[in-house]
C-alpha positions in Angstrom: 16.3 11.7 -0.4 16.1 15.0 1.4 14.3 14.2 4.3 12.8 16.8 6.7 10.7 17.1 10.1 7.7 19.8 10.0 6.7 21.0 13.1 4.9 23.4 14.6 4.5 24.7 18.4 1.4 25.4 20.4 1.1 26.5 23.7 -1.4 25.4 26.3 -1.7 26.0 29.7 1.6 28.0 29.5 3.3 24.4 28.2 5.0 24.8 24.9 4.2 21.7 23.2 5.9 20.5 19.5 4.1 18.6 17.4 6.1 17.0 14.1 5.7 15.3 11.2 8.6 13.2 9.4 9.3 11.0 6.9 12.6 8.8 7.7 15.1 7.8 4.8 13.9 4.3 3.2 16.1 1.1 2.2 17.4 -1.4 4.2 20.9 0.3 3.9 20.0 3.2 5.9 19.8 2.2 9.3 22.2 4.3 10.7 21.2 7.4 8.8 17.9 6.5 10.6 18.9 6.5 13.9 21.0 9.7 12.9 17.7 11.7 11.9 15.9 10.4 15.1 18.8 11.5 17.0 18.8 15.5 15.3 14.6 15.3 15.8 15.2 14.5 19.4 17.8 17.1 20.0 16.0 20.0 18.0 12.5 18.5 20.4 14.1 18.9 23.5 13.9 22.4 23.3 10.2 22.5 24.4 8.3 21.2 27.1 6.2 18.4 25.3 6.7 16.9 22.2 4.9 14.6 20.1 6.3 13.6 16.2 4.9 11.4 14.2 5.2 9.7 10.2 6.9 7.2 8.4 10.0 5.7 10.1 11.0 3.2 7.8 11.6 1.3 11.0 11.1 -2.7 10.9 13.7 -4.4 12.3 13.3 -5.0 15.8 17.4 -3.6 16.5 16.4 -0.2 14.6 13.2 -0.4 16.7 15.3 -0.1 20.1 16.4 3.3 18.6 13.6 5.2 18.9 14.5 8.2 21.3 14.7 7.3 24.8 12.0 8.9 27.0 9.1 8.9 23.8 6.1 6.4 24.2 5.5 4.4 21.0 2.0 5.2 21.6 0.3 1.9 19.3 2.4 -0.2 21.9 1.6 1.5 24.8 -1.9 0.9 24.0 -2.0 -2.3 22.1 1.2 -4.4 23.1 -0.1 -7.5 22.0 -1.2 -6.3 18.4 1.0 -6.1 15.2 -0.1 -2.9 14.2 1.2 -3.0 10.4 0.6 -0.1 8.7 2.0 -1.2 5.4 0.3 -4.1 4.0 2.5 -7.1 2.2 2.8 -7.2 -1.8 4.4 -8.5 -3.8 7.7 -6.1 -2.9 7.2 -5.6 0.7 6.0 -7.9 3.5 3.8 -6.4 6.2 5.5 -3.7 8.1 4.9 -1.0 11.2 6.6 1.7 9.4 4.4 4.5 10.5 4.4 5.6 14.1 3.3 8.3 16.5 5.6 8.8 19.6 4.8 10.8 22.6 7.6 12.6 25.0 6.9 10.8 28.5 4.6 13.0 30.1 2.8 14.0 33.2 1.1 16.3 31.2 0.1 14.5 28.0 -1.9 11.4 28.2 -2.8 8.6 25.2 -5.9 7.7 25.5 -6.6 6.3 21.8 -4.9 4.8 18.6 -6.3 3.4 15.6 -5.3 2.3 11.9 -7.3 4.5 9.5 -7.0 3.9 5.8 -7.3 0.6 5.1 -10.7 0.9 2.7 -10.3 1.4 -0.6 -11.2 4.6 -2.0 -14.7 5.1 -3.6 -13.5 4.7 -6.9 -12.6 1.5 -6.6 -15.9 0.1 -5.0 -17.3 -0.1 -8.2 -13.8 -0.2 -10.9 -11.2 -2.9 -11.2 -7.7 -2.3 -10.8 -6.0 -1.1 -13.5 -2.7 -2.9 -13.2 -0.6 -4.9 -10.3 0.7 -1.9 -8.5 -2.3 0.5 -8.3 -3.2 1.4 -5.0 -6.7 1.1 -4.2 -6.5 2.5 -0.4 -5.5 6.4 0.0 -2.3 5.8 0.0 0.6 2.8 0.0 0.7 2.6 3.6 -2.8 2.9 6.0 -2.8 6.0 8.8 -2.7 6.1 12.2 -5.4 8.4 14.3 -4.9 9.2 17.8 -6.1 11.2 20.7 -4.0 12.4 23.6 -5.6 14.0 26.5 -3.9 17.0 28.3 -4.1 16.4 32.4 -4.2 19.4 34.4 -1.4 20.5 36.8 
């Protein structure tokens, strides 16, 4: 489906830091094309001295989860390892799902100190309308949004 990573690079503290954007490929069948995209994001990350990347993995099997790139914090499990964190809510297509995810190259330098789920209201519109049909989406989008903060430590 032409998948791509968007990144851009800042520099703080004389650290050049990526941060990306991606959306993995989608279907069940794709699990090793996955794990191939996470494996050309890691490589074309590991050019910089931080990295963060974020978006929608398409990742919900526990194996394909265990391919995430070594040395990158899942940050919603390093801060809530006892919570779901479902970012896709069921339907009648899709059971619930962690698809979205923001991971963080281990760091010294780069700390998470906050993750939440954004997204989950519905929009204004529908405060006061019905849905239209079965598969409008009331919420800003089909899947909810993940907000973090990340702290930079001095050195």
């Amino acid at each position: 489906m032409n998948r791509n990573l968007l990144f851009g690079e800042i520099i703080v503290n004389n650290r050049k830091i990526a941060i990306g954007n991606t959306h993995l490929e989608s279907l069940k069948n794709n699990d090793n094309y996955r794990r191939e995209q996470l494996n050309i994001i890691k490589e074309l990350l590991s050019n910089y001295d931080e990295s963060i990347f974020m978006g929608d993995f398409n990742i919900a099997k526990l194996q394909e989860e265990q391919s995430i790139p070594e040395n990158y914090i899942d940050i919603w499990k390093h801060l809530h390892s006892n919570e779901e964190g479902h970012t896709m809510q069921a339907s009648k297509k899709f059971s619930t799902a962690r698809f979205d995810r923001i991971l963080l190259h281990e760091s010294t330098y780069l700390n998470p100190s906050h993750i939440e789920i954004i997204g989950k209201d519905p929009i204004p519109y529908y405060q006061n309308h019905q849905k239209k049909n079965l598969y409008e989406i009331i919420t800003p989008s089909d899947h909810y949004g993940l907000y973090a903060e990340i702290t930079f430590n001095s050195k």
